[in-house]
mmCIF file as Biopython writes it, N, C-alpha, C and O atoms, coordinates in Angstrom:
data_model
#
loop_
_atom_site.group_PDB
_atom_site.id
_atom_site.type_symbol
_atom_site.label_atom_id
_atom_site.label_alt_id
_atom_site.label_comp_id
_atom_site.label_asym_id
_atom_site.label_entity_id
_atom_site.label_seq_id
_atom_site.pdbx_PDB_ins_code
_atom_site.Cartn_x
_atom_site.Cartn_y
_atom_site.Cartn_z
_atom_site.occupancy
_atom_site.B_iso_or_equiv
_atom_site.auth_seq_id
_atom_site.auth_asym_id
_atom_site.pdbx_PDB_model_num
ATOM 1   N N  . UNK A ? 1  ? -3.109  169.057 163.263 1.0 0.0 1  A 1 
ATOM 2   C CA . UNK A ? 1  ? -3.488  168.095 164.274 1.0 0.0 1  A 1 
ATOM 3   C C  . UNK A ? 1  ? -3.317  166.690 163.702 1.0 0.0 1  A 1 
ATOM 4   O O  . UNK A ? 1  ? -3.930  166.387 162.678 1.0 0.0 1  A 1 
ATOM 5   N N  . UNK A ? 2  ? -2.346  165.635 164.443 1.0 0.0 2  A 1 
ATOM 6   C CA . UNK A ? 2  ? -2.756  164.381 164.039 1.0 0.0 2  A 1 
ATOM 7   C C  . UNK A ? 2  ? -3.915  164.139 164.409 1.0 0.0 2  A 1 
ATOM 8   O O  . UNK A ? 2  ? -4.684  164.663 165.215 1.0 0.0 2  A 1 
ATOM 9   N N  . UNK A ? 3  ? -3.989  162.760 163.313 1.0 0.0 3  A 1 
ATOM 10  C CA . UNK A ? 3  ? -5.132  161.861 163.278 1.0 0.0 3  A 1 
ATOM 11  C C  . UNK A ? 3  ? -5.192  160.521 163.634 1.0 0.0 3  A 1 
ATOM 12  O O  . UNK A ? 3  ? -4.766  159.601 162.936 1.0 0.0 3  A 1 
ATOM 13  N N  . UNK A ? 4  ? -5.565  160.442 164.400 1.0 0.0 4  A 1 
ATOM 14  C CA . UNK A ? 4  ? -5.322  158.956 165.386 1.0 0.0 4  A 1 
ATOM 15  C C  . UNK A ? 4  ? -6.155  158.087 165.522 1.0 0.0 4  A 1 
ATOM 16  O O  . UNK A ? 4  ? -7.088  158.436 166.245 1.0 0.0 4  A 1 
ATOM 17  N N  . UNK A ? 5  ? -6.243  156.688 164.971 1.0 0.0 5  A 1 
ATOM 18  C CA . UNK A ? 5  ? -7.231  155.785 164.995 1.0 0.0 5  A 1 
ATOM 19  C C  . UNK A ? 5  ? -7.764  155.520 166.255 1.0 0.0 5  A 1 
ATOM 20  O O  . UNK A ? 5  ? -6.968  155.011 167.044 1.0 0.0 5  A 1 
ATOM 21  N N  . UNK A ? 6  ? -8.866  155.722 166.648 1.0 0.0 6  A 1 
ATOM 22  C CA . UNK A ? 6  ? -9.018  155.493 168.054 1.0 0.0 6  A 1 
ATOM 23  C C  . UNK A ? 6  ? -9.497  154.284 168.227 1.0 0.0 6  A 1 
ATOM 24  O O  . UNK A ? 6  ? -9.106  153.801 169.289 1.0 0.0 6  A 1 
ATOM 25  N N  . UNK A ? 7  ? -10.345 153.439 167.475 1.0 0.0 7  A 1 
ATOM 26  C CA . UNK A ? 7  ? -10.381 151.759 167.191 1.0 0.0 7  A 1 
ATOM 27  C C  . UNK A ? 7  ? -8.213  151.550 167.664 1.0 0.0 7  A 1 
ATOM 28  O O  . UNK A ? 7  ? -7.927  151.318 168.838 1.0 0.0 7  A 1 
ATOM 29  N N  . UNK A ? 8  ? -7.751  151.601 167.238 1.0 0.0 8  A 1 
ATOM 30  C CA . UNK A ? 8  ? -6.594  151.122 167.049 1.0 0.0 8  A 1 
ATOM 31  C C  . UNK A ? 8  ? -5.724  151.416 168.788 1.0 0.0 8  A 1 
ATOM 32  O O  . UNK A ? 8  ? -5.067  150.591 169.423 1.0 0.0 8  A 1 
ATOM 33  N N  . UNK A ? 9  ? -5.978  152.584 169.091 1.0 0.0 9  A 1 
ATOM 34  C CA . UNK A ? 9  ? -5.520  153.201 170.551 1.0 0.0 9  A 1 
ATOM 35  C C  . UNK A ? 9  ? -6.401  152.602 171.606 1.0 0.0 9  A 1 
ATOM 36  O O  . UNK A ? 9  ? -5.799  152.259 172.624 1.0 0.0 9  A 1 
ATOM 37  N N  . UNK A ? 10 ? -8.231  152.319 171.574 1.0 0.0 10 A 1 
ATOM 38  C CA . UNK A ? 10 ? -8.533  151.468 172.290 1.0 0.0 10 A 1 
ATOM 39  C C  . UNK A ? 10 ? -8.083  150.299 173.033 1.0 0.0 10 A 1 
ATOM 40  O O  . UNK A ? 10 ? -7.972  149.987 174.219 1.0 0.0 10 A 1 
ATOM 41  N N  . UNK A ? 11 ? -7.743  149.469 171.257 1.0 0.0 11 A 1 
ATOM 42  C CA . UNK A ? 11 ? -7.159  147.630 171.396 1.0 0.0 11 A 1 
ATOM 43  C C  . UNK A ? 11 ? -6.150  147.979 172.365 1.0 0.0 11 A 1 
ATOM 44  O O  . UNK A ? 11 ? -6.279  147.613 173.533 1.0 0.0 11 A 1 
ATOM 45  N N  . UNK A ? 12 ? -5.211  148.619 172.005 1.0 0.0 12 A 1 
ATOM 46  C CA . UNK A ? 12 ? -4.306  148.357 172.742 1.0 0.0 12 A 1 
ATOM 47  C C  . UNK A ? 12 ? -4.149  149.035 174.548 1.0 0.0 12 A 1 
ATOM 48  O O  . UNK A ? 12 ? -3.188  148.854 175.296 1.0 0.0 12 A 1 
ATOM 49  N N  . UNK A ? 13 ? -5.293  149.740 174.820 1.0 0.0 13 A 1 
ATOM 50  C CA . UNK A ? 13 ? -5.396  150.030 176.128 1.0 0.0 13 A 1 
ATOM 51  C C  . UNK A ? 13 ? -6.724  149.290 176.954 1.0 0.0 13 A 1 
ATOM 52  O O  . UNK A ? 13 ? -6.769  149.539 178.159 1.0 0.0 13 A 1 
ATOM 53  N N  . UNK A ? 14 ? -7.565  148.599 176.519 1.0 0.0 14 A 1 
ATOM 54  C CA . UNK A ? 14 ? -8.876  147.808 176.833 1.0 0.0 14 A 1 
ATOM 55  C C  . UNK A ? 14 ? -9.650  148.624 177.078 1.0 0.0 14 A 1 
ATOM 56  O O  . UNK A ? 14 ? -9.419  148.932 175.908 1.0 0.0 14 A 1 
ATOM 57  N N  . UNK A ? 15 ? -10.287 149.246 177.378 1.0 0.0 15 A 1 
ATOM 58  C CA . UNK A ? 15 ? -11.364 150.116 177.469 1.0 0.0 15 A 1 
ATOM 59  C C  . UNK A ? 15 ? -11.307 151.935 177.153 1.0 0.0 15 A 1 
ATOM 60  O O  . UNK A ? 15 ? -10.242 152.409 177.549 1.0 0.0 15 A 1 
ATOM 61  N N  . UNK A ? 16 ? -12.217 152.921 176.554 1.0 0.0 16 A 1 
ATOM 62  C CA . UNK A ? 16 ? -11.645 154.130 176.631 1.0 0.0 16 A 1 
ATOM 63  C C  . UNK A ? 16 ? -11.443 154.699 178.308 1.0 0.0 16 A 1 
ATOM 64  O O  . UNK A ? 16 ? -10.550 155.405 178.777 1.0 0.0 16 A 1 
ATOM 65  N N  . UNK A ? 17 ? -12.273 154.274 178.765 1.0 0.0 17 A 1 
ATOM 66  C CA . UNK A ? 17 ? -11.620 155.054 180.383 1.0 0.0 17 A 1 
ATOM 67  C C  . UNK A ? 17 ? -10.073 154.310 180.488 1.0 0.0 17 A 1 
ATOM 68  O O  . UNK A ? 17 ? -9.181  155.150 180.372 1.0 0.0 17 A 1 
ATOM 69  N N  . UNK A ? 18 ? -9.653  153.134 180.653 1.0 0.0 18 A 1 
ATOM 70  C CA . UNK A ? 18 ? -8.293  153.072 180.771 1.0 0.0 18 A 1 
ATOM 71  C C  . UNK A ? 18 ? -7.751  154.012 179.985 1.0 0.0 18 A 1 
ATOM 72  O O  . UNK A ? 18 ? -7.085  154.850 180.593 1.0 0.0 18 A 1 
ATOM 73  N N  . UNK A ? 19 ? -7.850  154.171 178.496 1.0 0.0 19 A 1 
ATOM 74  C CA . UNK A ? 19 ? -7.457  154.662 177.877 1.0 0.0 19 A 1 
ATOM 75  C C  . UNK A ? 19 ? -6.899  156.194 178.297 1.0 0.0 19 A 1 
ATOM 76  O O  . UNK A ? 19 ? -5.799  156.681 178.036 1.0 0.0 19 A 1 
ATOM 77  N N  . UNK A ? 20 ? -7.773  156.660 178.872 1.0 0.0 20 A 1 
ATOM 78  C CA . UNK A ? 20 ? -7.588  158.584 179.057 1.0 0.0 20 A 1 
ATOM 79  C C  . UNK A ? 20 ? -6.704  158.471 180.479 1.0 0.0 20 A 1 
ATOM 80  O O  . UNK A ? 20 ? -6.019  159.450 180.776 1.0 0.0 20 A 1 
ATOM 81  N N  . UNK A ? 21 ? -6.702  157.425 181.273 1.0 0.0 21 A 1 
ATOM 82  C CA . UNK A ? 21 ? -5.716  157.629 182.671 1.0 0.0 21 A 1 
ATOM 83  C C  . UNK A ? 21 ? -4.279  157.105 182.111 1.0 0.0 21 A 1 
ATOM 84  O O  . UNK A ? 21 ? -3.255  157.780 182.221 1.0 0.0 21 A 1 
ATOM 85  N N  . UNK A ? 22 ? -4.315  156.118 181.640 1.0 0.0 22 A 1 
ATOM 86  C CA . UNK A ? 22 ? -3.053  155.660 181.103 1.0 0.0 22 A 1 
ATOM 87  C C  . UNK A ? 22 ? -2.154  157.259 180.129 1.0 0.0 22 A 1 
ATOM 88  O O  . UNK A ? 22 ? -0.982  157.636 180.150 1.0 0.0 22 A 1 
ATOM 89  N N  . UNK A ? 23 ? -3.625  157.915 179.251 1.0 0.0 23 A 1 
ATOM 90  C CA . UNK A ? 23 ? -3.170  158.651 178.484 1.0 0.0 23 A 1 
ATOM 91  C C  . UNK A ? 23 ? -2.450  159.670 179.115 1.0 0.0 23 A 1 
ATOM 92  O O  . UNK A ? 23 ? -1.317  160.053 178.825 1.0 0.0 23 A 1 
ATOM 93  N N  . UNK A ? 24 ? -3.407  160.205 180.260 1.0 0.0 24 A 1 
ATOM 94  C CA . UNK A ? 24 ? -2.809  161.200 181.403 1.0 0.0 24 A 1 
ATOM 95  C C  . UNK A ? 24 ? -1.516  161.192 182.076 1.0 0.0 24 A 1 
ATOM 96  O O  . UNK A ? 24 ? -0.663  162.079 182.055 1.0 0.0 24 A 1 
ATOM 97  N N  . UNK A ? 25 ? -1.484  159.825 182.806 1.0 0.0 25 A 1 
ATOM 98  C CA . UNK A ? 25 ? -0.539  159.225 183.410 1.0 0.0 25 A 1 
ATOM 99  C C  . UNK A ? 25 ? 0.763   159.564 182.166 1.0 0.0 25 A 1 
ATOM 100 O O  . UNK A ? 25 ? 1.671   160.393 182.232 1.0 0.0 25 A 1 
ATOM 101 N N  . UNK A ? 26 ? 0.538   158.892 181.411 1.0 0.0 26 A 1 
ATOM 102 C CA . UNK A ? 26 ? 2.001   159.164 180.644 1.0 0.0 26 A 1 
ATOM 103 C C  . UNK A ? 26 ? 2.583   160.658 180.159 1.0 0.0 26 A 1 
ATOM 104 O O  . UNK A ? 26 ? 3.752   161.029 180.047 1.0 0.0 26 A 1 
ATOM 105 N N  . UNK A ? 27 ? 1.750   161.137 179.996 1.0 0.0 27 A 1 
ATOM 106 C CA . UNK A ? 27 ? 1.712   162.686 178.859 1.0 0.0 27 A 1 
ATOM 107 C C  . UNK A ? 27 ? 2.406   163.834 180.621 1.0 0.0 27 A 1 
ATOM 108 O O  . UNK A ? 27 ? 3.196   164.764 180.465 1.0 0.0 27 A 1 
ATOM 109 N N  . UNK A ? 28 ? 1.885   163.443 181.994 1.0 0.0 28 A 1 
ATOM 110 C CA . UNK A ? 28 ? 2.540   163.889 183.095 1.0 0.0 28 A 1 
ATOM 111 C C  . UNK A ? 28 ? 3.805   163.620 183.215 1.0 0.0 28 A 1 
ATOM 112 O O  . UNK A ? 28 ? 4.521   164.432 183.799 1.0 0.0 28 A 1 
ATOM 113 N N  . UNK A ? 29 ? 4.376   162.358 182.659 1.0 0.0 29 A 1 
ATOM 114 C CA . UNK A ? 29 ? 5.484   161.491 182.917 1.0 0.0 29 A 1 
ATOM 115 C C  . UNK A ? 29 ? 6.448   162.580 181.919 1.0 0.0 29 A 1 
ATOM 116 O O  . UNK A ? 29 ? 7.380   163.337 182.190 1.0 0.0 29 A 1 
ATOM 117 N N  . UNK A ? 30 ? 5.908   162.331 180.975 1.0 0.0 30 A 1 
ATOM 118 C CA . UNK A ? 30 ? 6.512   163.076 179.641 1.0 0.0 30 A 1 
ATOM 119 C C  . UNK A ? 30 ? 6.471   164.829 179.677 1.0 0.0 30 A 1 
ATOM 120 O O  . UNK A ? 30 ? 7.124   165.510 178.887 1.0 0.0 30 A 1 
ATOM 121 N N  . UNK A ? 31 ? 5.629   165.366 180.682 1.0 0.0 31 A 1 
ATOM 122 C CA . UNK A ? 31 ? 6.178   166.560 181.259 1.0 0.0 31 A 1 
ATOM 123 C C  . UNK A ? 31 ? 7.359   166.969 182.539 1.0 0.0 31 A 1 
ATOM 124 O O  . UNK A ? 31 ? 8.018   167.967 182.835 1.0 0.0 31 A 1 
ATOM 125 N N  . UNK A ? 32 ? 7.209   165.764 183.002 1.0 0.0 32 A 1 
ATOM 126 C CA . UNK A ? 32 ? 7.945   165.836 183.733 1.0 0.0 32 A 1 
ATOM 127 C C  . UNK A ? 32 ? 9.604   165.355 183.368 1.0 0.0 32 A 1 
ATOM 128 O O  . UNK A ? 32 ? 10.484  165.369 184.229 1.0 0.0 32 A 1 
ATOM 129 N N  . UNK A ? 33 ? 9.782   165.031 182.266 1.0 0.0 33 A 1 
ATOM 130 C CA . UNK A ? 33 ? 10.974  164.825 181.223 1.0 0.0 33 A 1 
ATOM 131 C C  . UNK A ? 33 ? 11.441  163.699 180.961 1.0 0.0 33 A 1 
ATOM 132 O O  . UNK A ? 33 ? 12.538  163.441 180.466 1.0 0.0 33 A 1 
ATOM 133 N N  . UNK A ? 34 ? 10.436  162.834 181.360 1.0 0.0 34 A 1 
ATOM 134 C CA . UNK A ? 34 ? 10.743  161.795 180.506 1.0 0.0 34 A 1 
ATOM 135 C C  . UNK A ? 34 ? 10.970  161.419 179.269 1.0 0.0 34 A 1 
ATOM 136 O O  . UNK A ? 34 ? 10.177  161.892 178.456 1.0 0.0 34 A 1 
ATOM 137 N N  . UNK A ? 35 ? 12.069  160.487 178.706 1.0 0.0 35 A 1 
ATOM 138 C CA . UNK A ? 35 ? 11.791  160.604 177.389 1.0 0.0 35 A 1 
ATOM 139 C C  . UNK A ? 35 ? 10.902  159.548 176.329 1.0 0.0 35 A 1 
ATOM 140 O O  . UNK A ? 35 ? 10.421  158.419 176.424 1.0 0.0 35 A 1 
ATOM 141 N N  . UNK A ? 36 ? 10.986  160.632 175.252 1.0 0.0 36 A 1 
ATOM 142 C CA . UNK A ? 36 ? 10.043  159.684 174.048 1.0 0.0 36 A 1 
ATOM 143 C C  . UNK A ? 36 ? 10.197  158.709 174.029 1.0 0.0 36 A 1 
ATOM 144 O O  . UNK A ? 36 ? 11.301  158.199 174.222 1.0 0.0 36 A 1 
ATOM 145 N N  . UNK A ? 37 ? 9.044   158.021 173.767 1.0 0.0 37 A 1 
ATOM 146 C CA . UNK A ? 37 ? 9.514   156.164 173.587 1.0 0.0 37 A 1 
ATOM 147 C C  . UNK A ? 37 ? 9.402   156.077 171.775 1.0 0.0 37 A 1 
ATOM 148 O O  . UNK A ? 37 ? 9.643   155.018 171.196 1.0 0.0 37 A 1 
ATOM 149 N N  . UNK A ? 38 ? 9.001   157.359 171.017 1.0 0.0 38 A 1 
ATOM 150 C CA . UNK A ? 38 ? 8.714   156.960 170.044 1.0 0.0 38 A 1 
ATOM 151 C C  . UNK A ? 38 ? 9.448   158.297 168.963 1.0 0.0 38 A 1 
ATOM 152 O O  . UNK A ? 38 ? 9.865   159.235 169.642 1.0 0.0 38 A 1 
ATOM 153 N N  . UNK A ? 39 ? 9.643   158.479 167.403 1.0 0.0 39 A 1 
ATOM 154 C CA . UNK A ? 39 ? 9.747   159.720 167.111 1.0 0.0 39 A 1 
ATOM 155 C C  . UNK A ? 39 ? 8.765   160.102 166.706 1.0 0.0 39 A 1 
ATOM 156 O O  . UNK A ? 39 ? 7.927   159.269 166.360 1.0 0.0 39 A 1 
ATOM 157 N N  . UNK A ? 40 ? 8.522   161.305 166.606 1.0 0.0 40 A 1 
ATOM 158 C CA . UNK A ? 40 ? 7.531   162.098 166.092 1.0 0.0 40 A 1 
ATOM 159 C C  . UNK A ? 40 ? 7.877   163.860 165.973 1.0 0.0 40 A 1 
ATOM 160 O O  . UNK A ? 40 ? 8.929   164.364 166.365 1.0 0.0 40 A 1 
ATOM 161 N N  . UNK A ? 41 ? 7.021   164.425 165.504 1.0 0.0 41 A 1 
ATOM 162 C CA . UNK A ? 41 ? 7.373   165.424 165.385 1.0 0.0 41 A 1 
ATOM 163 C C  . UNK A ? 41 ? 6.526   166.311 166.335 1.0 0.0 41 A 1 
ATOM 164 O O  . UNK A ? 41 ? 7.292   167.145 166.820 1.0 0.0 41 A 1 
ATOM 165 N N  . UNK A ? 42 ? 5.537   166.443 166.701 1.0 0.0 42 A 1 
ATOM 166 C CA . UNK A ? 42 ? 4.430   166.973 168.098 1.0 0.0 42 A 1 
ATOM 167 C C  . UNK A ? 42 ? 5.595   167.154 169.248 1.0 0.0 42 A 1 
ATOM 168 O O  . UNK A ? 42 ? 6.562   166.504 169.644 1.0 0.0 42 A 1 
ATOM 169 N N  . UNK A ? 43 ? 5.049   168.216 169.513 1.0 0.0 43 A 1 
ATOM 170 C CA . UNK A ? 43 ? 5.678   168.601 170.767 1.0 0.0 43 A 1 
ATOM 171 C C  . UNK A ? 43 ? 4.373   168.400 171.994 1.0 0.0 43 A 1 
ATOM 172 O O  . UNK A ? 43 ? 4.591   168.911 173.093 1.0 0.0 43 A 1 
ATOM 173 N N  . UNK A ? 44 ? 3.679   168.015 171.884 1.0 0.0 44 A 1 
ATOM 174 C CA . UNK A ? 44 ? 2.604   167.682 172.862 1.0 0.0 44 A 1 
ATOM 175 C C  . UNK A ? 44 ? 2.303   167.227 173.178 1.0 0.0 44 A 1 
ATOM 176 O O  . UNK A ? 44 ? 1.660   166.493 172.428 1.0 0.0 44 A 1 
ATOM 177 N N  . UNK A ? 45 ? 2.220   166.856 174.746 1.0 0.0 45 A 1 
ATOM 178 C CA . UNK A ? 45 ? 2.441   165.842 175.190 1.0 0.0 45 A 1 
ATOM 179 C C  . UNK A ? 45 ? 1.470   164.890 175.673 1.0 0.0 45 A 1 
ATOM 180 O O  . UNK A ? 45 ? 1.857   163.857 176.221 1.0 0.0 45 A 1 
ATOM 181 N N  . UNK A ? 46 ? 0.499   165.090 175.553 1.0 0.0 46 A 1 
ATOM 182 C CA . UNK A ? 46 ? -0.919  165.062 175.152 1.0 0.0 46 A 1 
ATOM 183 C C  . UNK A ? 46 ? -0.569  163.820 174.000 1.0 0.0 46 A 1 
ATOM 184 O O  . UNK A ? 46 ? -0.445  162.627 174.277 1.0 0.0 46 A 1 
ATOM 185 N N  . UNK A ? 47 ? -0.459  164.380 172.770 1.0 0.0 47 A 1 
ATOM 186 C CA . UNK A ? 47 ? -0.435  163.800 171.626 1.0 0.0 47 A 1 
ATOM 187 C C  . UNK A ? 47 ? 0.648   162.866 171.396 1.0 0.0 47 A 1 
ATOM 188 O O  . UNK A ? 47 ? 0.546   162.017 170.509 1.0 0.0 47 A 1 
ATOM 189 N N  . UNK A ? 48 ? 1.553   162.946 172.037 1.0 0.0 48 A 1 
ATOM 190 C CA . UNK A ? 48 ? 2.844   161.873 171.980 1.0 0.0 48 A 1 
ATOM 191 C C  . UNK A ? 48 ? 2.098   160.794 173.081 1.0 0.0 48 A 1 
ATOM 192 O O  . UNK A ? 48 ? 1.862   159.702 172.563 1.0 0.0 48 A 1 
ATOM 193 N N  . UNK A ? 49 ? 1.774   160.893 174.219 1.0 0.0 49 A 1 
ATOM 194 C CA . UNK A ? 49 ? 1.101   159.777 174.972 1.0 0.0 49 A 1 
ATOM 195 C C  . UNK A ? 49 ? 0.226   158.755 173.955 1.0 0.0 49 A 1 
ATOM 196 O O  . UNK A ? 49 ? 0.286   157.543 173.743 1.0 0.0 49 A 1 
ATOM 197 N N  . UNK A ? 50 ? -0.535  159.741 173.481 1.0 0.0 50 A 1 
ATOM 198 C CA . UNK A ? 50 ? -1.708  158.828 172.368 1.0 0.0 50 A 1 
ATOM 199 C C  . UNK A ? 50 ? -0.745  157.877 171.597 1.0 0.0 50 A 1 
ATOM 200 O O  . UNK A ? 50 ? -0.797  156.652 171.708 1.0 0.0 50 A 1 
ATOM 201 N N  . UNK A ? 51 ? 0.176   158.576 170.771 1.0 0.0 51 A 1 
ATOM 202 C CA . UNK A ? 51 ? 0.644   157.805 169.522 1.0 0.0 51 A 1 
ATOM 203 C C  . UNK A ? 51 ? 1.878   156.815 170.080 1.0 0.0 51 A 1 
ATOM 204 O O  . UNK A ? 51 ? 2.544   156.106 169.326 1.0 0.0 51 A 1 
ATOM 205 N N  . UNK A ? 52 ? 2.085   156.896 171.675 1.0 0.0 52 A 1 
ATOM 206 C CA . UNK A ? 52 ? 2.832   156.166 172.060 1.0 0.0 52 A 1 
ATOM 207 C C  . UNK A ? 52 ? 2.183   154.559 172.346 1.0 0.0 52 A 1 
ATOM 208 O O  . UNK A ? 52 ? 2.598   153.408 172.215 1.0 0.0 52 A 1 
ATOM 209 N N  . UNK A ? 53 ? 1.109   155.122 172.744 1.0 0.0 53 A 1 
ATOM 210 C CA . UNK A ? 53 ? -0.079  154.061 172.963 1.0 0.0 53 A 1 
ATOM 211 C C  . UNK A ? 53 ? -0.199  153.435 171.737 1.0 0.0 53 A 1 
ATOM 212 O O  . UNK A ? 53 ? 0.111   152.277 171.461 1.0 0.0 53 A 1 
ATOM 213 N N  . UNK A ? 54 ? -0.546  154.061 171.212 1.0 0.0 54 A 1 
ATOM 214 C CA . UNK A ? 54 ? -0.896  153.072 169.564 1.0 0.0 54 A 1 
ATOM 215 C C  . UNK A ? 54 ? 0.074   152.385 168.908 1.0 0.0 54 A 1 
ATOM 216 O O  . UNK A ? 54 ? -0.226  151.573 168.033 1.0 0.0 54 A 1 
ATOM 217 N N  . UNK A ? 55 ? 1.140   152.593 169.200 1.0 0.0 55 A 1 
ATOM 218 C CA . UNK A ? 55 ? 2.277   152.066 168.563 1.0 0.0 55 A 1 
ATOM 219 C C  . UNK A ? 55 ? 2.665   150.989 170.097 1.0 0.0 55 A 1 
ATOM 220 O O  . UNK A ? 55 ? 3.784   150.545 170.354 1.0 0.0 55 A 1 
ATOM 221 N N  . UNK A ? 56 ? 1.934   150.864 170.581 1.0 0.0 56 A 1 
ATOM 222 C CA . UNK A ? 56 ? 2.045   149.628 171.366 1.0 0.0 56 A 1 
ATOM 223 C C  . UNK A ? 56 ? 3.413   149.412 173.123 1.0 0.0 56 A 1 
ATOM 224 O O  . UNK A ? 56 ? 3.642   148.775 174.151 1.0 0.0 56 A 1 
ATOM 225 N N  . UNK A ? 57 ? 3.885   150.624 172.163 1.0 0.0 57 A 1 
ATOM 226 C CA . UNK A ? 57 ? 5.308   151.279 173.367 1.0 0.0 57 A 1 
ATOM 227 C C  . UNK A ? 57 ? 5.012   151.348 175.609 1.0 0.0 57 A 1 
ATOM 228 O O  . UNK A ? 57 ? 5.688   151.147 176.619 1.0 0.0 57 A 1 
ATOM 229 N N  . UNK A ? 58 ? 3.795   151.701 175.299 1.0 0.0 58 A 1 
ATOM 230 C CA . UNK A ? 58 ? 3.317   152.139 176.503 1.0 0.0 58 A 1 
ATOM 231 C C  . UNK A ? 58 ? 2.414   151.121 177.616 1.0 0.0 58 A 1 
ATOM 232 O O  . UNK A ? 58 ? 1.187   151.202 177.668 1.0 0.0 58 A 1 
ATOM 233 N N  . UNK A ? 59 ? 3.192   150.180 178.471 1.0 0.0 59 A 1 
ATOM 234 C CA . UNK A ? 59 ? 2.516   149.313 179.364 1.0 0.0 59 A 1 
ATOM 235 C C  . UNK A ? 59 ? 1.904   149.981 180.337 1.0 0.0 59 A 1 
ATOM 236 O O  . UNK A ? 59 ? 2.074   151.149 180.689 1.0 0.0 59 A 1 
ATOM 237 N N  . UNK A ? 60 ? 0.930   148.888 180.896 1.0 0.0 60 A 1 
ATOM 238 C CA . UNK A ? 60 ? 0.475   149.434 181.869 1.0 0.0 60 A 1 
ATOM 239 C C  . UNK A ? 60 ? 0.090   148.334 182.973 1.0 0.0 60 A 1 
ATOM 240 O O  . UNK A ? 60 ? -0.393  147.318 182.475 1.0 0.0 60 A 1 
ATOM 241 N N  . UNK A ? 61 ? 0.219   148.331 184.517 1.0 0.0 61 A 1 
ATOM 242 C CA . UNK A ? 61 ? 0.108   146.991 185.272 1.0 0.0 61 A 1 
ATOM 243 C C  . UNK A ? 61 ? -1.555  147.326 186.466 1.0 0.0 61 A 1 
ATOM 244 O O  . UNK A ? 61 ? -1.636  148.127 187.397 1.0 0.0 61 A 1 
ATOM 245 N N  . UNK A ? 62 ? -2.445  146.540 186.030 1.0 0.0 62 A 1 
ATOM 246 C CA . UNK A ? 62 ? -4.082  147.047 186.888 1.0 0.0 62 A 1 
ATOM 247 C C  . UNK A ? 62 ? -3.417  146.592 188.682 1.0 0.0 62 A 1 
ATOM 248 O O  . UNK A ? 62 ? -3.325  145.369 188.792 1.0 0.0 62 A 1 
ATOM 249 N N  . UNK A ? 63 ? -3.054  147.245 189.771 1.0 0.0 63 A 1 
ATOM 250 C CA . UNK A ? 63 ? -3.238  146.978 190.668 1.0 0.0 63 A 1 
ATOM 251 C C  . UNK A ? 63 ? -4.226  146.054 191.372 1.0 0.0 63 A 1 
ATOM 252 O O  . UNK A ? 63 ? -5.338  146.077 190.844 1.0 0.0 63 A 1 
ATOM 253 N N  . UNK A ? 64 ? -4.096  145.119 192.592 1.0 0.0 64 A 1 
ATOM 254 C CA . UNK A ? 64 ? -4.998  144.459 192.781 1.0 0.0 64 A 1 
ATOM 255 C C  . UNK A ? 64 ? -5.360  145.034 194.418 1.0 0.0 64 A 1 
ATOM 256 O O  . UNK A ? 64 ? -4.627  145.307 195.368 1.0 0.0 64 A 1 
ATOM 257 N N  . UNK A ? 65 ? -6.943  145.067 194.218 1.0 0.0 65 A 1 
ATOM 258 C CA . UNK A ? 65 ? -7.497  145.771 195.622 1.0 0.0 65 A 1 
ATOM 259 C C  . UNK A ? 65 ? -7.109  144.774 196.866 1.0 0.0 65 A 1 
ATOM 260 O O  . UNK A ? 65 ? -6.953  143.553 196.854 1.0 0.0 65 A 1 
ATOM 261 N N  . UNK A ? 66 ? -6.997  145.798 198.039 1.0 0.0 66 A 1 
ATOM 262 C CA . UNK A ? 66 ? -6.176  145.121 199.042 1.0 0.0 66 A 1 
ATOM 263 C C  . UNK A ? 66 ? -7.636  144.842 199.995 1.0 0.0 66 A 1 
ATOM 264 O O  . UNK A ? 66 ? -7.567  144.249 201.071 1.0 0.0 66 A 1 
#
């Protein structure tokens, strides 16, 4: 299992609830065949979302209520 700073995966998503939808959101994206933004060796996609996040790769835009 990697080990993933979660101080470090926070900063770069602002809060842990952003954190786990963004995480979701992508790791679906990435089942659905998108490709890696990063290398690694994990096949999981779960775990590639995270370390995509941390390595700063992975935007995200807050909608504004209508």
């Amino acid at each position: 299992m990697t080990y993933m700073p979660v101080g470090e995966i926070i900063k770069n998503a602002g809060s842990i609830a952003k954190l786990a939808i963004i995480a979701a959101r992508r790791a679906v994206e990435l089942n659905n065949g998108a490709n890696k933004l990063i290398a690694t060796n994990t096949t999981r996609f779960s775990t590639i979302a995270l370390e995509e996040i941390a390595a700063g790769k992975v935007k995200y835009k807050i909608k504004e209520a209508k």
